[in-house]
Structures are given as structure tokens and as C-alpha cells.
Short mmCIF file of the C-alpha atoms (twelve columns), coordinates in Angstrom:
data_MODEL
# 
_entry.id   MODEL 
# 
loop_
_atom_site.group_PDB 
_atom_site.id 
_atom_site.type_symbol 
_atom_site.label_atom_id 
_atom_site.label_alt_id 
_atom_site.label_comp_id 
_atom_site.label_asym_id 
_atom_site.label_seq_id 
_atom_site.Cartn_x 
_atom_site.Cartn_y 
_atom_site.Cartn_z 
_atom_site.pdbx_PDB_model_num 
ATOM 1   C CA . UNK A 1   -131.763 22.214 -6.652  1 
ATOM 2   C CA . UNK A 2   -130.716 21.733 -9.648  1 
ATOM 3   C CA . UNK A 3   -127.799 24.821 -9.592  1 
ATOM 4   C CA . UNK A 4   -127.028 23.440 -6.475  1 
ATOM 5   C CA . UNK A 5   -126.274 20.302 -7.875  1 
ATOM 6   C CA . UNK A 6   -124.036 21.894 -11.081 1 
ATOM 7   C CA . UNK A 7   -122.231 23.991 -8.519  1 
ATOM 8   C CA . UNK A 8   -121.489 20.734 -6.516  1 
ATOM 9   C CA . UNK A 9   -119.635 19.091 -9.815  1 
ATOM 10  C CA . UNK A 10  -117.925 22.378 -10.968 1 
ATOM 11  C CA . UNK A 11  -116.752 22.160 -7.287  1 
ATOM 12  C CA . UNK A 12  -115.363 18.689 -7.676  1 
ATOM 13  C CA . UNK A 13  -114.169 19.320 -11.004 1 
ATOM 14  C CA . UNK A 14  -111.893 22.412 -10.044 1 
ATOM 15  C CA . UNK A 15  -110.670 20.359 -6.683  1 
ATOM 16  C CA . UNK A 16  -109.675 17.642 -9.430  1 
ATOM 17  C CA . UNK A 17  -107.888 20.407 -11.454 1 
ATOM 18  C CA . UNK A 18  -106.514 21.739 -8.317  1 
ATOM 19  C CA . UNK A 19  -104.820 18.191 -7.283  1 
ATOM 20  C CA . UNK A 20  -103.534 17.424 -10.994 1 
ATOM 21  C CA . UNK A 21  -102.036 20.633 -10.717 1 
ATOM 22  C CA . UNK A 22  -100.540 20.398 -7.811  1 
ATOM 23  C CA . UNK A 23  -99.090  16.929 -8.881  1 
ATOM 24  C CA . UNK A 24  -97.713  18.499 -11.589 1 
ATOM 25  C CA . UNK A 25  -96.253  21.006 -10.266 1 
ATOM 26  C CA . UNK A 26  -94.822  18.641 -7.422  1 
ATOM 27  C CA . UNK A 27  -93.228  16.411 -10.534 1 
ATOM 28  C CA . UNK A 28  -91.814  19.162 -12.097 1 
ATOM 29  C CA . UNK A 29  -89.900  19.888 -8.876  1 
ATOM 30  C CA . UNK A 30  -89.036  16.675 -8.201  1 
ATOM 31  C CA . UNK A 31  -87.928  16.687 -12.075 1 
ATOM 32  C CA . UNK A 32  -86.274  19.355 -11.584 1 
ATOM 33  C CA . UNK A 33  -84.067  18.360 -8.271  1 
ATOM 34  C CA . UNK A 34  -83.002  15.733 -10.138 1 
ATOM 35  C CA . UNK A 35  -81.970  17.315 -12.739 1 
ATOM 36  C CA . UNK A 36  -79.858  19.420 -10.587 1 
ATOM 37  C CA . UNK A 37  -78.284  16.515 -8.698  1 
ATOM 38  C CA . UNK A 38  -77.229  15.013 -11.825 1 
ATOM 39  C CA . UNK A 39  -75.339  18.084 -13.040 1 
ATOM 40  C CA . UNK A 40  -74.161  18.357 -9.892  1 
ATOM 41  C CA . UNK A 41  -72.959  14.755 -9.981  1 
ATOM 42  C CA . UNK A 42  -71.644  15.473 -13.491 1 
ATOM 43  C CA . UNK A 43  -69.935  18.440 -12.186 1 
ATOM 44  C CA . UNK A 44  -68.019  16.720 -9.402  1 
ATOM 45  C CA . UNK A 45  -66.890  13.727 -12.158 1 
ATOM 46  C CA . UNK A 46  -65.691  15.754 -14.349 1 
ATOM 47  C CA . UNK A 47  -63.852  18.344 -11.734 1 
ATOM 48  C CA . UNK A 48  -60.059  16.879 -11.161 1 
ATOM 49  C CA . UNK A 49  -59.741  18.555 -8.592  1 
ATOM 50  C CA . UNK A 50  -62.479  17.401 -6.211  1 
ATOM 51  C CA . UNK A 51  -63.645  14.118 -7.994  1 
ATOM 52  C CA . UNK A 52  -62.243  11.240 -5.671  1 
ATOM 53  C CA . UNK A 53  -61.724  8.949  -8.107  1 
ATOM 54  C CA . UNK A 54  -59.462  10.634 -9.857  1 
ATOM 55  C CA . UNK A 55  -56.012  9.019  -9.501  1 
ATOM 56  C CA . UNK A 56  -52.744  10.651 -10.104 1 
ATOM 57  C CA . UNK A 57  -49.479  8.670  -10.688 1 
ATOM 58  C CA . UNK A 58  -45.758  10.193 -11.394 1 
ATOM 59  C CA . UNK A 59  -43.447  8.805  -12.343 1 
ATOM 60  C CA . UNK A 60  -39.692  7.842  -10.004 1 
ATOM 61  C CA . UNK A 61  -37.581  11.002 -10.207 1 
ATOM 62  C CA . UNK A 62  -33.711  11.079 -9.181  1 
ATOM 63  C CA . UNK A 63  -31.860  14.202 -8.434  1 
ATOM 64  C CA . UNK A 64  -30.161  15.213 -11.908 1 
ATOM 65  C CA . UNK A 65  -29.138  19.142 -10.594 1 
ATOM 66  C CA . UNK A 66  -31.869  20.273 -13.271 1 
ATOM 67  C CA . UNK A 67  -35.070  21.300 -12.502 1 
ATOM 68  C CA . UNK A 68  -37.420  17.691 -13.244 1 
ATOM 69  C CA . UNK A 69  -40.624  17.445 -14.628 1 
ATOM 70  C CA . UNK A 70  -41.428  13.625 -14.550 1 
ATOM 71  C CA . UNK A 71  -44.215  11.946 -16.757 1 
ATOM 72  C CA . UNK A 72  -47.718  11.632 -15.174 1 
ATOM 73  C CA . UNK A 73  -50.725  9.218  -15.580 1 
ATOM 74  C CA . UNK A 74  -54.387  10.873 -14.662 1 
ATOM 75  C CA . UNK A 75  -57.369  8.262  -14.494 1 
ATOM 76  C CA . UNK A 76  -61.015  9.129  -13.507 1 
ATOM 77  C CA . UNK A 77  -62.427  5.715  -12.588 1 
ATOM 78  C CA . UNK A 78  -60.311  3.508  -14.525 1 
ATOM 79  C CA . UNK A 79  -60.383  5.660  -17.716 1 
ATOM 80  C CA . UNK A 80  -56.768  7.319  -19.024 1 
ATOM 81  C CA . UNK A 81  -57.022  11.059 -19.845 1 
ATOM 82  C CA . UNK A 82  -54.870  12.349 -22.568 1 
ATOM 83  C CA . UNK A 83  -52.070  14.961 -21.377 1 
ATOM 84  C CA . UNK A 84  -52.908  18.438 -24.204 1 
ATOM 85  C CA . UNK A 85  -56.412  16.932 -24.561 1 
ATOM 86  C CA . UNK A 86  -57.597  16.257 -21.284 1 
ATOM 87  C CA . UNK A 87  -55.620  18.118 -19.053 1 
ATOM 88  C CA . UNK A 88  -52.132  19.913 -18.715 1 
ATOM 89  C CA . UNK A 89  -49.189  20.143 -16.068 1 
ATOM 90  C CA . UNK A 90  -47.941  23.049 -14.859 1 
ATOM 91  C CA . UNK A 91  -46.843  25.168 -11.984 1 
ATOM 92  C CA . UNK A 92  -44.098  23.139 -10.721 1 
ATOM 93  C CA . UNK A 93  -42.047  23.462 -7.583  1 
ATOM 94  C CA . UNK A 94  -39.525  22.522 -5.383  1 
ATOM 95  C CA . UNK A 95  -38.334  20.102 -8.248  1 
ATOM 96  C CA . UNK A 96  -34.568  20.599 -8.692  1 
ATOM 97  C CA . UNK A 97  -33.243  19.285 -5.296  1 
ATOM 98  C CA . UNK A 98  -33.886  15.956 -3.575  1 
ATOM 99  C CA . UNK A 99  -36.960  15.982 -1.227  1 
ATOM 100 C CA . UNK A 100 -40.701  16.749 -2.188  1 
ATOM 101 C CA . UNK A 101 -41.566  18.430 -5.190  1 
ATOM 102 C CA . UNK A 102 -45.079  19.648 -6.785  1 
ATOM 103 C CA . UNK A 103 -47.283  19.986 -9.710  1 
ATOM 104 C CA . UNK A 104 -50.408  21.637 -11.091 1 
ATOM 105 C CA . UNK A 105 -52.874  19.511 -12.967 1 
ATOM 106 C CA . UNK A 106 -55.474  21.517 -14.469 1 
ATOM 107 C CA . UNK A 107 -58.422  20.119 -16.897 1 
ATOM 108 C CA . UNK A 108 -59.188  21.501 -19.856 1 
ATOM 109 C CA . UNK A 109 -62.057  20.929 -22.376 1 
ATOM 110 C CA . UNK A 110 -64.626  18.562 -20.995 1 
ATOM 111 C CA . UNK A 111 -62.534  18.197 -17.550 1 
ATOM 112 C CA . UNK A 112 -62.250  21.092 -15.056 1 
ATOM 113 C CA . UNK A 113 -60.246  22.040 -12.144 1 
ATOM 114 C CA . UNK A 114 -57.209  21.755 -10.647 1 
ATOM 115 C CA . UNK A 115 -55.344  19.095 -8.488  1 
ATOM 116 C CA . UNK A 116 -52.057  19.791 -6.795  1 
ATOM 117 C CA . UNK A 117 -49.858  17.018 -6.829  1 
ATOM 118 C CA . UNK A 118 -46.650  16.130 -4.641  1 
ATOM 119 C CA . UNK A 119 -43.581  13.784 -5.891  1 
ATOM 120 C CA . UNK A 120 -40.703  13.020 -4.229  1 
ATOM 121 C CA . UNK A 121 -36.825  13.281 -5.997  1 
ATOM 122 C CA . UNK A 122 -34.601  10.661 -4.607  1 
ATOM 123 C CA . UNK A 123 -31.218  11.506 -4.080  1 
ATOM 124 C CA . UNK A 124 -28.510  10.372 -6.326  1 
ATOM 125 C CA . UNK A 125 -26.124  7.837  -6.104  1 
ATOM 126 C CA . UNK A 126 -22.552  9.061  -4.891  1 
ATOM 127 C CA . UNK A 127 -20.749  5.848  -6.227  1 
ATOM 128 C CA . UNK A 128 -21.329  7.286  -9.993  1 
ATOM 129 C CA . UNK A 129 -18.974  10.235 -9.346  1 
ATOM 130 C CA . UNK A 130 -15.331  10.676 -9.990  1 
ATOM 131 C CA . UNK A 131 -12.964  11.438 -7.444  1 
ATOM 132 C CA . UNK A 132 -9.523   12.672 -7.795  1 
ATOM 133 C CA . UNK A 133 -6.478   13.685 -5.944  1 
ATOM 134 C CA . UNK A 134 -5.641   10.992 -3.852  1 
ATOM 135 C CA . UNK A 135 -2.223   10.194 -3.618  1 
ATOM 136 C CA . UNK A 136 -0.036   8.218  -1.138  1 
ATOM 137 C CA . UNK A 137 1.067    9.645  2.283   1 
ATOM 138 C CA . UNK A 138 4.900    9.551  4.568   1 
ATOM 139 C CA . UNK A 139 3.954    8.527  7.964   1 
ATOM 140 C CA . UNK A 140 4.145    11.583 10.022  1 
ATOM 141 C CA . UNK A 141 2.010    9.563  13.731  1 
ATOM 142 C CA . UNK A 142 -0.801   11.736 12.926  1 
ATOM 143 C CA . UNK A 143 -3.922   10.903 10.900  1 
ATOM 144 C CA . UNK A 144 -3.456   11.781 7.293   1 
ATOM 145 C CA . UNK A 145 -6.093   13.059 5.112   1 
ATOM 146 C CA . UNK A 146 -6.408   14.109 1.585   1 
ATOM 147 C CA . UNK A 147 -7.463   16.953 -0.792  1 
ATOM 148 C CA . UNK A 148 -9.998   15.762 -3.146  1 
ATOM 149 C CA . UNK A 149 -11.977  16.477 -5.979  1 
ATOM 150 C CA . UNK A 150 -15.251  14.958 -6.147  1 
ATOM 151 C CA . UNK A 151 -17.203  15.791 -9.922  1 
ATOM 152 C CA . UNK A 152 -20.506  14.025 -10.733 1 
ATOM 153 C CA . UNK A 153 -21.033  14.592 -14.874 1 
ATOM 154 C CA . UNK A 154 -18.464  17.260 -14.312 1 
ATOM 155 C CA . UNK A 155 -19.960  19.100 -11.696 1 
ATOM 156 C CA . UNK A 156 -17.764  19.617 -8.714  1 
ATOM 157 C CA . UNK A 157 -19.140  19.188 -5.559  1 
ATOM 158 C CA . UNK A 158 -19.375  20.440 -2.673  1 
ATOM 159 C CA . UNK A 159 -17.820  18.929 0.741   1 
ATOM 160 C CA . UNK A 160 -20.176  19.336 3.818   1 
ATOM 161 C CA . UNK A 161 -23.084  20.287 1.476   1 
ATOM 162 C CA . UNK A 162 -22.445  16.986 -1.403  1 
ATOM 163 C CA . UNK A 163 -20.682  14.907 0.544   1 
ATOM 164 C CA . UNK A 164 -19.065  13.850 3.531   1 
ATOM 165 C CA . UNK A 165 -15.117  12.177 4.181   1 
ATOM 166 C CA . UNK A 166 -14.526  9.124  6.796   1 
ATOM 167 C CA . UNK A 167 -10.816  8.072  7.296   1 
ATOM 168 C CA . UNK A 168 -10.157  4.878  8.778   1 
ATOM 169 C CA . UNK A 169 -6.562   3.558  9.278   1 
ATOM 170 C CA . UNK A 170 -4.651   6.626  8.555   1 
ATOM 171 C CA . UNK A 171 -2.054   6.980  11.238  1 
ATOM 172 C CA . UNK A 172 -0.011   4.086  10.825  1 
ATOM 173 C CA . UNK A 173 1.995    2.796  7.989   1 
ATOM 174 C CA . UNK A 174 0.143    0.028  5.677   1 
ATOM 175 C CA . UNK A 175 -3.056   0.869  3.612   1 
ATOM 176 C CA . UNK A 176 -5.386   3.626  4.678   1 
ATOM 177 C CA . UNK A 177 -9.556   3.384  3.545   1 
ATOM 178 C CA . UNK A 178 -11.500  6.407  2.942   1 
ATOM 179 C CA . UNK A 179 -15.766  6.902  2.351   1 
ATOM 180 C CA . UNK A 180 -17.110  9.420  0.552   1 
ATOM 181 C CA . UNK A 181 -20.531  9.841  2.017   1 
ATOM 182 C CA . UNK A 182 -23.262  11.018 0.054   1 
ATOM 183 C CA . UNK A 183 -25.155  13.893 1.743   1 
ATOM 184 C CA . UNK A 184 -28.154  16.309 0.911   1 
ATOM 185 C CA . UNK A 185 -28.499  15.633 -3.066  1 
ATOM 186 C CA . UNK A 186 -26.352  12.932 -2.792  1 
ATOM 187 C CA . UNK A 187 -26.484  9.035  -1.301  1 
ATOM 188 C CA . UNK A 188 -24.805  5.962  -0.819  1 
ATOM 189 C CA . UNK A 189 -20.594  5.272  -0.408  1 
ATOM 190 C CA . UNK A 190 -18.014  5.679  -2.872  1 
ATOM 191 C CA . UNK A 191 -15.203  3.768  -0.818  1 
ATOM 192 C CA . UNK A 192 -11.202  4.291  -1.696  1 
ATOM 193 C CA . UNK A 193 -7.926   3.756  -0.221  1 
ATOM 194 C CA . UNK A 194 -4.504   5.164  -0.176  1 
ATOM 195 C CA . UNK A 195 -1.278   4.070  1.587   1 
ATOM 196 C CA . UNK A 196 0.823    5.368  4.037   1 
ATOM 197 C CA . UNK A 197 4.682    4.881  3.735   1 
ATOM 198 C CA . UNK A 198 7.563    4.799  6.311   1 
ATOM 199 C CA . UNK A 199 9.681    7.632  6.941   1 
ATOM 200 C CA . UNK A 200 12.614   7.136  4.557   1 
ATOM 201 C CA . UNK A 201 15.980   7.752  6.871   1 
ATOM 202 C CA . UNK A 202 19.050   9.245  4.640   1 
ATOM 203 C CA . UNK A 203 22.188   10.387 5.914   1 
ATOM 204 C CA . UNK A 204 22.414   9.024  9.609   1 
ATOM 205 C CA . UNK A 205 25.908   7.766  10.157  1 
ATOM 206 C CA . UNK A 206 25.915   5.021  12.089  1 
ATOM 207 C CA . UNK A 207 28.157   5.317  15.234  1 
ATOM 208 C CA . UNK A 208 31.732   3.804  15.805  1 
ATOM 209 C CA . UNK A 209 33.080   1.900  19.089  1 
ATOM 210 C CA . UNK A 210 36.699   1.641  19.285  1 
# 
């Protein structure tokens, strides 16, 4: 009876071992998830490329006919990163012309990842240019025109692709308005006006009546 009765509590003892073990062992998993979930947590935060509080701003760009690489601000959750320190910008695109451009932001040091970024480039304003060659007209009853020369900081542009021409009040004698339309790279009016002058008669001998 009485090895019966040792075996009993070596029984119960190893059943307590058993459970504490077990426990354990269930702890260190649990331990261990979250361990995992917080790097994984950390990983996301610190990736600028899938952390969605990271917030990108650029700065207004305006078509200059160089390729633009505007100033950026990067925030994770309300903190500024330092451009060279945090991250760098890179890989631009479509960022000459008017329209939609891109960047690359990439992390480096403690921030990883990349985030694409898209801008837009506003066209310029037409009614900063120079325009030359306009010069009065003879009245001929058709609609006069004239041959100009548009330059923005020296650059001649192009009409149809730059620019467009609108004539208004050009057939008649007295003071004809033209638009230059800003088009493609290009916005907004640059108005002008040129005048048309009667036919000068010489020579005509008027008739005699006897």
C-alpha cells in the first residue's frame, strides 16, 4: 500500500510538471506571436511605401520647358523626415511638360521602401510672353491676319502646338483685336490689336462735263 500510495504522488507530481510545462510552453508562444506582430507592426511603420500614415506633399509646379523637380514634405504620423537622412527622391518622370508628373521616394536608414508619387505641372501663363510683328494693315474686304513671333524667355513658340490666333474685326477699316491663346504648355490670353487703313486713291482724274 504504501508504493501504491508514492506512485499515486509521483503521478500527481509529474501531471503538475506536465501542466507547468505546458503553460510554459503555451506563454512562450503567445510571447512569441507577439513578438512577431510587433515587428511586424514596426515593419509596416517604418515601410514608406505601405505605411498609411505616411503623407506626401509637393510642392505647386509651373511649366518652365525644363525638366522640374519640386520640393517635397514626407510625414509618418505627424513627424517630418529629413530628405538625405530619412529618405531620397528619385526616378522622376513625365516632369518637363504640363500634365502629371512622378517621383520615387525611397527610405533609407531606419525607413524602408518605396512610394511612388504623382504631381501635376500647371501650364504657364501666355500673357508673360513677347509678341512681335504686328503691324498695321490696307483694307483689302477680306479678313487680315498677321505674321507673328511669339518668344516666352526667348524661346519661340510654336503656333498650333504653343498657342492659338483669334481675329476679331479684321475686314473693315477701324481697329482690329487679336488673342493669342495659350495651348498645350501654355494658358490664359495675351490680347492685342492692330488697325486697318483705307485704300489710299492716287492718280484718278476726276472727269470733266462741258
Amino acid at each position: 500500500q504504501l508504493d501504491e500510495g508514492m506512485h499515486g504522488t509521483d503521478d500527481a507530481i509529474h501531471a503538475r510538471h506536465q501542466e507547468a510545462l505546458t503553460q510554459a510552453k503555451q506563454r512562450v508562444a503567445e510571447a512569441q506571436n507577439a513578438l512577431q506582430a510587433a515587428q511586424t507592426a514596426y515593419d509596416n511603420y517604418v515601410n514608406l511605401g505601405t505605411n498609411t500614415l505616411v503623407s506626401v506633399r509637393v510642392a505647386p509646379a509651373t511649366y518652365t520647358g525644363s525638366a522640374l523637380k519640386p520640393d517635397i514634405t514626407v510625414e509618418v504620423d505627424g513627424e517630418v523626415l529629413n530628405q538625405g537622412t530619412d529618405f531620397t527622391v528619385g526616378s522622376y518622370a513625365n516632369n518637363t511638360n504640363a500634365g502629371t508628373g512622378s517621383l520615387v521616394v525611397s527610405g533609407i536608414d531606419t525607413w524602408k521602401g518605396v512610394r511612388t508619387v504623382e504631381f501635376t505641372i500647371e501650364p504657364k501663363s501666355i500673357s508673360l510672353a513677347s509678341v512681335t510683328g504686328i503691324e498695321n494693315k490696307t483694307y483689302s474686304g477680306e479678313e487680315l491676319t498677321q505674321t507673328l513671333t511669339v518668344k516666352d524667355d526667348g524661346v519661340t513658340l510654336r503656333e498650333g502646338q504653343d498657342y492659338t490666333v483669334e481675329y476679331s474685326s479684321n475686314t473693315n477699316v477701324g481697329t482690329a483685336r487679336l488673342a493669342v491663346v495659350g495651348k498645350g504648355n501654355y494658358t490664359d490670353t495675351l490680347s492685342s490689336s492692330f488697325e486697318i487703313l483705307p485704300v489710299s486713291i492716287v492718280g484718278i482724274v476726276p472727269e470733266s462735263y462741258d
